[in-house]
MOPAC internal coordinates of N, CA, C and O (Angstrom, degrees):
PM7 1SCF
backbone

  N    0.0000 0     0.00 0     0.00 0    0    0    0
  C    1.4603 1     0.00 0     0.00 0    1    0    0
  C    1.5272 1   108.90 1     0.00 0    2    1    0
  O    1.2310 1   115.28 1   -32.47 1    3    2    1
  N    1.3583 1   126.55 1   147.53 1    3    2    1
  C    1.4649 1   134.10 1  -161.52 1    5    3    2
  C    1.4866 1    89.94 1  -107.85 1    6    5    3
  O    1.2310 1   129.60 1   -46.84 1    7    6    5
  N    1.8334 1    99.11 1   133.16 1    7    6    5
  C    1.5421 1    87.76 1   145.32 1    9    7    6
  C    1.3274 1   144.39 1   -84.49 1   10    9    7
  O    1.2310 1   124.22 1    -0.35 1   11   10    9
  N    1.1907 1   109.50 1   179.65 1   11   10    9
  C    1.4539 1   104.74 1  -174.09 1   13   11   10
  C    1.6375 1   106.59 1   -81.96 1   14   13   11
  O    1.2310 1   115.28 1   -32.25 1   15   14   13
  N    0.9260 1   126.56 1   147.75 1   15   14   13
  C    1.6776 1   133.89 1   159.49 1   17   15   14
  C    1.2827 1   105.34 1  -109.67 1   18   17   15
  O    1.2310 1    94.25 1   165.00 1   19   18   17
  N    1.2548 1   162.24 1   -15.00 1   19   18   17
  C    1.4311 1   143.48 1   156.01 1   21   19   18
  C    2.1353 1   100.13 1  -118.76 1   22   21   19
  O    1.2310 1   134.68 1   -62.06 1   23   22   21
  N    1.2789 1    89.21 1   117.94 1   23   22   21
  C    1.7720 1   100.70 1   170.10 1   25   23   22
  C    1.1598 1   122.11 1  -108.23 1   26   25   23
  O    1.2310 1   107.87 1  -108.96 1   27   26   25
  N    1.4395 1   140.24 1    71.04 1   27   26   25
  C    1.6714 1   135.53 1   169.21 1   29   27   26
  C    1.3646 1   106.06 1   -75.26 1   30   29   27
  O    1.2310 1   122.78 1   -44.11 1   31   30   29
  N    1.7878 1   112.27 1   135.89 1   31   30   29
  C    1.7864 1   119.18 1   159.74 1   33   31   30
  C    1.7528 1    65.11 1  -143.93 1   34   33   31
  O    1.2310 1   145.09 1   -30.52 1   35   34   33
  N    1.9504 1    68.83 1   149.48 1   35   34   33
  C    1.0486 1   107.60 1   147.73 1   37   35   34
  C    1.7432 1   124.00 1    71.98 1   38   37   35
  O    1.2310 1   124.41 1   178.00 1   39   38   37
  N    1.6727 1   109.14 1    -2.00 1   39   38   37
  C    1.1652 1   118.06 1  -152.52 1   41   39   38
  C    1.6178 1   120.62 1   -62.34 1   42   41   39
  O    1.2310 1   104.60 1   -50.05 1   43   42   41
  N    1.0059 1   146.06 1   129.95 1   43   42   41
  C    1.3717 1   132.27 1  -158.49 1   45   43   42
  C    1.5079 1   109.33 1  -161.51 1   46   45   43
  O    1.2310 1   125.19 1   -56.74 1   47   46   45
  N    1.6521 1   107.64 1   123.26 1   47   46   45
  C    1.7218 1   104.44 1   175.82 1   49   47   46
  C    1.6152 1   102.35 1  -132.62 1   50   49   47
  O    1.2310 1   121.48 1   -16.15 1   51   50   49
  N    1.2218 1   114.77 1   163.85 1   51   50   49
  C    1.3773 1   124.35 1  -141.73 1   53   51   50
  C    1.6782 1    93.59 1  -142.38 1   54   53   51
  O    1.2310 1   119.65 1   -56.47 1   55   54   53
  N    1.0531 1   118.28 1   123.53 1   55   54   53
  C    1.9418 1   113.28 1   171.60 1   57   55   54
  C    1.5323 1   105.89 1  -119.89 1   58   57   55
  O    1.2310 1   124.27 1   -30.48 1   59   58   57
  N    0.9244 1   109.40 1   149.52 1   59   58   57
  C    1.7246 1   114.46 1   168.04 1   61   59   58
  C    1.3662 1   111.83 1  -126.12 1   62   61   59
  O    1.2310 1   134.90 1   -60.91 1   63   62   61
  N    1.6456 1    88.78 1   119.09 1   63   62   61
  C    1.3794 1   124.24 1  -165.54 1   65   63   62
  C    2.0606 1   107.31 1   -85.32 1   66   65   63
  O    1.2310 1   125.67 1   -91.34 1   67   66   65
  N    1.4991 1   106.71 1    88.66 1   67   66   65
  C    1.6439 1    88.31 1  -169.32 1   69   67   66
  C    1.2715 1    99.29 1  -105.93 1   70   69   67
  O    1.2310 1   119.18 1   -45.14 1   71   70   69
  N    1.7404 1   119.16 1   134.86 1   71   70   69
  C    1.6501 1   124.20 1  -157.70 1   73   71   70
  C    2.2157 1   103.00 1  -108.31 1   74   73   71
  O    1.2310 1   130.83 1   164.37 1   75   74   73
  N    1.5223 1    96.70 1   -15.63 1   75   74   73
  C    1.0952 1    69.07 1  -169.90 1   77   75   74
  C    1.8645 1    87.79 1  -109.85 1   78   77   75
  O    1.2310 1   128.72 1   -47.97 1   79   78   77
  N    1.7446 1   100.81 1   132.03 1   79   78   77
  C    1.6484 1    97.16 1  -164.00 1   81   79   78
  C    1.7270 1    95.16 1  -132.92 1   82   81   79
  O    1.2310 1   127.68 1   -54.42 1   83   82   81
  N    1.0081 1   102.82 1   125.58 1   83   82   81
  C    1.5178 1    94.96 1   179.53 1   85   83   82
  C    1.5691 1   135.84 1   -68.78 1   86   85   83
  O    1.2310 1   121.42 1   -18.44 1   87   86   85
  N    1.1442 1   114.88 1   161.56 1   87   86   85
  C    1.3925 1   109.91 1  -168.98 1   89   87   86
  C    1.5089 1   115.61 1   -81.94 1   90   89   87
  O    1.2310 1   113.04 1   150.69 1   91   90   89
  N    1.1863 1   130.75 1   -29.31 1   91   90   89
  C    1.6035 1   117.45 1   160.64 1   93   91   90
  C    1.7098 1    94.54 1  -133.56 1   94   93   91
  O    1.2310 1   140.32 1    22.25 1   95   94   93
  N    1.4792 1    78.18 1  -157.75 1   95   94   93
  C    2.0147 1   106.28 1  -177.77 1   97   95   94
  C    1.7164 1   106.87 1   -53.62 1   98   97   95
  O    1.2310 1   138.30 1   111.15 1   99   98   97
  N    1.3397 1    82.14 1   -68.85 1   99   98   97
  C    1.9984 1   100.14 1   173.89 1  101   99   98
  C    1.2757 1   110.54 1   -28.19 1  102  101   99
  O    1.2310 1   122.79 1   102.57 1  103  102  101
  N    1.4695 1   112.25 1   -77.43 1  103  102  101
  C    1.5501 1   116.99 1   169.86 1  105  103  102
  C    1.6040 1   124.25 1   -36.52 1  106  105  103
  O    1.2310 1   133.11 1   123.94 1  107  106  105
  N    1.1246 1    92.27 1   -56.06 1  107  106  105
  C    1.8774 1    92.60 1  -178.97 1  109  107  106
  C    1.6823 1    95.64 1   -37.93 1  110  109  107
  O    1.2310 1   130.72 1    99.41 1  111  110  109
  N    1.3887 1    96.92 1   -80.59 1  111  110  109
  C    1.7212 1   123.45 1  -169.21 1  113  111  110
  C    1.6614 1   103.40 1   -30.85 1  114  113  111
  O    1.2310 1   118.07 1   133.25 1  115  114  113
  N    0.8706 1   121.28 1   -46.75 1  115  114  113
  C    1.8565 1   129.16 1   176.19 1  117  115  114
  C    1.4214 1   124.56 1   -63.11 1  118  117  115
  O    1.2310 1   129.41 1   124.97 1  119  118  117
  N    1.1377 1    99.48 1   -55.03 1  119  118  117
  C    1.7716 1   137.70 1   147.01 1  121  119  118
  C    1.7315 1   104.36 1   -13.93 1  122  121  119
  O    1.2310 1   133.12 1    94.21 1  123  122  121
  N    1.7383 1    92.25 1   -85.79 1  123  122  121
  C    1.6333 1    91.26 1  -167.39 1  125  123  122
  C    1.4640 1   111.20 1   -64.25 1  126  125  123
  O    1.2310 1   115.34 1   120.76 1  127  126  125
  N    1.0138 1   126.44 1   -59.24 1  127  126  125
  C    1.8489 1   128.56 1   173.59 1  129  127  126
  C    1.3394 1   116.18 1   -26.93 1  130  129  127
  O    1.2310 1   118.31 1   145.22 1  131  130  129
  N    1.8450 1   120.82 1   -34.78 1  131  130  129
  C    1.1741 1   108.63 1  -177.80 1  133  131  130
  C    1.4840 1   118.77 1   -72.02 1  134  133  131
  O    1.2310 1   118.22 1   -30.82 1  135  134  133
  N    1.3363 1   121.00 1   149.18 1  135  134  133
  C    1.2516 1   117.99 1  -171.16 1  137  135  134
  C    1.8316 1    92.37 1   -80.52 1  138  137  135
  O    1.2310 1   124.21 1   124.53 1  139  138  137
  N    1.3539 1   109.52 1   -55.47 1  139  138  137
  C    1.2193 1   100.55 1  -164.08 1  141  139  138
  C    1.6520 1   139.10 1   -66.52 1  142  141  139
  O    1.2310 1   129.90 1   172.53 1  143  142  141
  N    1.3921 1    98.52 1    -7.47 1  143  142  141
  C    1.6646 1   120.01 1   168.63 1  145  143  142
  C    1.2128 1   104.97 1   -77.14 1  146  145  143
  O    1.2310 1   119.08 1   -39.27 1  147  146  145
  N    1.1878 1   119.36 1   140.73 1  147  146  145
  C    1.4708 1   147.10 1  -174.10 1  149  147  146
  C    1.3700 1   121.11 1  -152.95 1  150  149  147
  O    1.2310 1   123.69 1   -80.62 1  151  150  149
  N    1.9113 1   110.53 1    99.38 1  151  150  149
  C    1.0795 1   121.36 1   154.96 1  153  151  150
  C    1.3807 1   129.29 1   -28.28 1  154  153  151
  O    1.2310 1   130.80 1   -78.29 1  155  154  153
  N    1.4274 1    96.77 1   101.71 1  155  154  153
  C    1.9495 1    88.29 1   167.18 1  157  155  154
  C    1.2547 1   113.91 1   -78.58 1  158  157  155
  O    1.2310 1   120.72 1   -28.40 1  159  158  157
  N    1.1969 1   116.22 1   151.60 1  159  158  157
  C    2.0689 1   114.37 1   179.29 1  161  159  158
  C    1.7736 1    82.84 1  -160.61 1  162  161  159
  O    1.2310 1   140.75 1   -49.30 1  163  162  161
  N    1.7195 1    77.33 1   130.70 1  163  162  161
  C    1.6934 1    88.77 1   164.98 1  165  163  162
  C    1.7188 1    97.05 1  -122.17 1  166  165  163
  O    1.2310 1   131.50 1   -20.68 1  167  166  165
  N    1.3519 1    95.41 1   159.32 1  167  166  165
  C    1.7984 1   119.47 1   177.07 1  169  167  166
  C    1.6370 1    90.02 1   -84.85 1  170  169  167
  O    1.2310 1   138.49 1   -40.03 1  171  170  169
  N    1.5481 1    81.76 1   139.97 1  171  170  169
  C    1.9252 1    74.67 1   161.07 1  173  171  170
  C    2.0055 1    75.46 1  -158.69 1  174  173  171
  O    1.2310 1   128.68 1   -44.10 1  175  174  173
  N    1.5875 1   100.88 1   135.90 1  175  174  173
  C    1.3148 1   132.52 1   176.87 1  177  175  174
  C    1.5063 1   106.80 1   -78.42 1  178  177  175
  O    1.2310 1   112.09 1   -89.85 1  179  178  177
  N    1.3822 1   132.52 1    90.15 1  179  178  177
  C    1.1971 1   111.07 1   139.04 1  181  179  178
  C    1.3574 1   150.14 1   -90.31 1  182  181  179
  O    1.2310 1   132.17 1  -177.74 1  183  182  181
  N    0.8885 1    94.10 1     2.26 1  183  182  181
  C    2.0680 1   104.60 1   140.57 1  185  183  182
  C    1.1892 1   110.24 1  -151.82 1  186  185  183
  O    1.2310 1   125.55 1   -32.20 1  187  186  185
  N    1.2691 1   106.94 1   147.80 1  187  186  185
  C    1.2299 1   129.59 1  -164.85 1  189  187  186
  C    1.7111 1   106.78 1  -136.58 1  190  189  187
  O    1.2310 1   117.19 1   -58.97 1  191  190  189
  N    1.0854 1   122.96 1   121.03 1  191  190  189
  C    1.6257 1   149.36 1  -172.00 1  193  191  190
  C    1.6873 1    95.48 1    19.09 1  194  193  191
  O    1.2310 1   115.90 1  -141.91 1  195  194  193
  N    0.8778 1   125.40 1    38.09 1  195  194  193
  C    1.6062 1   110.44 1   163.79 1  197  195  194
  C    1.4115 1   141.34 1   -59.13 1  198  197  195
  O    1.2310 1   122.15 1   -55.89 1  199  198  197
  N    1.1961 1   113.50 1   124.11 1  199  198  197
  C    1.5891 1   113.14 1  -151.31 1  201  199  198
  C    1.7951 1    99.65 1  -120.15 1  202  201  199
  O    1.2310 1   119.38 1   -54.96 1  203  202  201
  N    1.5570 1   118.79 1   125.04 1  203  202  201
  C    1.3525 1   112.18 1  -164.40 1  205  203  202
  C    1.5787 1   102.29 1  -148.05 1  206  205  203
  O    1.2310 1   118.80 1   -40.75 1  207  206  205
  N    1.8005 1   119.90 1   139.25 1  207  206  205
  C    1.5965 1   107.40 1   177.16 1  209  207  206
  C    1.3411 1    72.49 1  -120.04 1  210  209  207
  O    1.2310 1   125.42 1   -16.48 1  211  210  209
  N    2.0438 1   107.20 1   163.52 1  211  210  209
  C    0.9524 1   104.42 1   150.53 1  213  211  210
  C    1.1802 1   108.33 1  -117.21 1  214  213  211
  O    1.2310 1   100.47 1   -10.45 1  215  214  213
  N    1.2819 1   153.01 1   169.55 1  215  214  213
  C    1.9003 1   131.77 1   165.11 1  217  215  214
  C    1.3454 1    99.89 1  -119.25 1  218  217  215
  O    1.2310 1   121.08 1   -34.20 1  219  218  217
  N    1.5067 1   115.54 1   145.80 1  219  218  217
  C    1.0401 1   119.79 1   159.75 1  221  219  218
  C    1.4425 1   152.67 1     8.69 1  222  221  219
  O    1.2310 1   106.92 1  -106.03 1  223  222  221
  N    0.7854 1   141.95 1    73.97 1  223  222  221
  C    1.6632 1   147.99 1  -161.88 1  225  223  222
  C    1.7433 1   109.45 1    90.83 1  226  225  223
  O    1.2310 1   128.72 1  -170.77 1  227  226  225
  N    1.0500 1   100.80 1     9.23 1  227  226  225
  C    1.7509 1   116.65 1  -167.26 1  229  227  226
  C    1.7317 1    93.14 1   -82.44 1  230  229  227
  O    1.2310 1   130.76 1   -58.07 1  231  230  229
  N    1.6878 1    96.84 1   121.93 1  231  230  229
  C    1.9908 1    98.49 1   160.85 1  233  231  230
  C    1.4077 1   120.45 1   -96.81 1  234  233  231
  O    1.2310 1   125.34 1   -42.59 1  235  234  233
  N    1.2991 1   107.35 1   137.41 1  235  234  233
  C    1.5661 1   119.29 1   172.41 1  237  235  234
  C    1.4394 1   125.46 1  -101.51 1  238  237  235
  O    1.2310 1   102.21 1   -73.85 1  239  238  237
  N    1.2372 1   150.15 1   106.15 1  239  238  237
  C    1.1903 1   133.47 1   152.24 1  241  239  238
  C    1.0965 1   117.88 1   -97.17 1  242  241  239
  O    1.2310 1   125.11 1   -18.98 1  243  242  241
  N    1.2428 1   107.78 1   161.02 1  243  242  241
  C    1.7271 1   118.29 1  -175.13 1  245  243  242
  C    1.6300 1   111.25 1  -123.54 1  246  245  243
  O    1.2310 1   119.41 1   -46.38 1  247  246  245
  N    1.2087 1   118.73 1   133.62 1  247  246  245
  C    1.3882 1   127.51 1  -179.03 1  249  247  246
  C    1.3005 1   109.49 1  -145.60 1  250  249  247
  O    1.2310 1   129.25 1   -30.60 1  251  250  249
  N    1.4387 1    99.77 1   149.40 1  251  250  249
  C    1.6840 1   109.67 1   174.15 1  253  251  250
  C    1.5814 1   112.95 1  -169.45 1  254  253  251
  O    1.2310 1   129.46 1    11.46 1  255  254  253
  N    1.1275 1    99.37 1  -168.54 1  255  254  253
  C    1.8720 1   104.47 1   168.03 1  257  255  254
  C    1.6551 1   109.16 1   -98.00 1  258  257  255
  O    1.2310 1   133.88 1   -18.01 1  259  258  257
  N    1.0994 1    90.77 1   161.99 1  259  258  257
  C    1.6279 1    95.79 1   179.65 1  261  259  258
  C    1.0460 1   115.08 1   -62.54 1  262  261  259
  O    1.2310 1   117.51 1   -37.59 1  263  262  261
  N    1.3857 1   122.35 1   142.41 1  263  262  261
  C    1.6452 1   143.70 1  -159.32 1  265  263  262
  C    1.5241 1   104.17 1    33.19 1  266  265  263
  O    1.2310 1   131.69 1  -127.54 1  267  266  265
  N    1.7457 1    95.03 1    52.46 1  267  266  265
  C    1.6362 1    88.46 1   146.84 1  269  267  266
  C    1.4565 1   125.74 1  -103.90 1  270  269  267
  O    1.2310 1   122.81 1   168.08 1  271  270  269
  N    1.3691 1   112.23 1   -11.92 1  271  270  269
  C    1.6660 1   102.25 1   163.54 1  273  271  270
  C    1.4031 1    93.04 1   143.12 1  274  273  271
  O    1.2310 1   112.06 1   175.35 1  275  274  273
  N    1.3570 1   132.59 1    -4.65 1  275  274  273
  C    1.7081 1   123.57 1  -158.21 1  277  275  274
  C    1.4132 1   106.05 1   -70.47 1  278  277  275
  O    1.2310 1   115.72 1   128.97 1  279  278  277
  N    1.5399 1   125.73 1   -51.03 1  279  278  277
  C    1.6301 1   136.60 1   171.03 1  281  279  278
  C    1.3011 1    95.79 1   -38.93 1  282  281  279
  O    1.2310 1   111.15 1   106.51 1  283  282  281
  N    1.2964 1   134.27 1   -73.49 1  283  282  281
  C    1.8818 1   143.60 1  -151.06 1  285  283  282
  C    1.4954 1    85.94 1   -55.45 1  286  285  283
  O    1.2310 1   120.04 1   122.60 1  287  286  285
  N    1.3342 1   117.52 1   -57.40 1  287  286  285
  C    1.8082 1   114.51 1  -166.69 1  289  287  286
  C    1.0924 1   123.74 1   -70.06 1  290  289  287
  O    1.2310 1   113.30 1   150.53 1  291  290  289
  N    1.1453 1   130.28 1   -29.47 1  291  290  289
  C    1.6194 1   142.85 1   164.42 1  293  291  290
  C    1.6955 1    87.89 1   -71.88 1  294  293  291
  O    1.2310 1   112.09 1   121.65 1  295  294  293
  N    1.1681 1   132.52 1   -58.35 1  295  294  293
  C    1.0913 1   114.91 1  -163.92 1  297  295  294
  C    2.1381 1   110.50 1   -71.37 1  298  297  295
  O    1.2310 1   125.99 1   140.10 1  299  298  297
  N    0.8721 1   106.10 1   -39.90 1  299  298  297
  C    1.9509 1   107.87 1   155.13 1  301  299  298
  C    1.4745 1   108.61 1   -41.04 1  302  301  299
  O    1.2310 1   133.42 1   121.36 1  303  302  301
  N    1.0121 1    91.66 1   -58.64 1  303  302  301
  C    1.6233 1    96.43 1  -155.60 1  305  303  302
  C    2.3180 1    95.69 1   -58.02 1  306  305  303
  O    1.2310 1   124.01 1   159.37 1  307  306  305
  N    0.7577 1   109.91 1   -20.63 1  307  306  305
  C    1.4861 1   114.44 1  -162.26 1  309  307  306
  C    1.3845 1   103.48 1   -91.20 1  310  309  307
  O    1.2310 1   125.89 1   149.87 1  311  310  309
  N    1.4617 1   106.28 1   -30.13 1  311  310  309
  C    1.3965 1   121.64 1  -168.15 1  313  311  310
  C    1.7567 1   116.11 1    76.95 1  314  313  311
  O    1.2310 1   127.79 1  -137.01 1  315  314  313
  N    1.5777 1   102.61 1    42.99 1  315  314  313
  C    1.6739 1   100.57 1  -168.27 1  317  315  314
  C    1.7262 1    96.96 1  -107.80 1  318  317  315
  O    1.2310 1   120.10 1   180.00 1  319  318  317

């Protein structure tokens, strides 16, 4: 049996998506103090628990549609 040379479990990255962004400095600064403004932020998963071997002399390509996650994972995987 071969070992593995590349081992992913579990791999998973998470972005926070915040929509309401203010228009300058001022704003920000006004923004946070108010009690009654409330940042919306949504989660959005671009990877989510992905689990991958590769073995030895073994080829991988990766394909998808746009903003399916392939850049973020090559970029994990590199540690960039």
């Amino acid at each position: 049996m071969q070992k593995p040379e590349i081992k992913i479990e579990k791999l998973s990255l998470q972005f926070m998506i915040y929509h309401d962004k203010a228009l300058s400095l001022k704003e920000a600064v006004i923004n946070r103090f108010r009690l009654r403004h409330r940042v919306q932020v949504e989660k959005f998963w671009a990877l989510k628990e992905i689990d991958l071997i590769i073995k030895e002399n073994e080829r991988v390509g990766i394909i998808g549609l746009n903003g399916a996650g392939k850049s973020s994972f090559l970029k994990t995987m590199c540690k960039i």
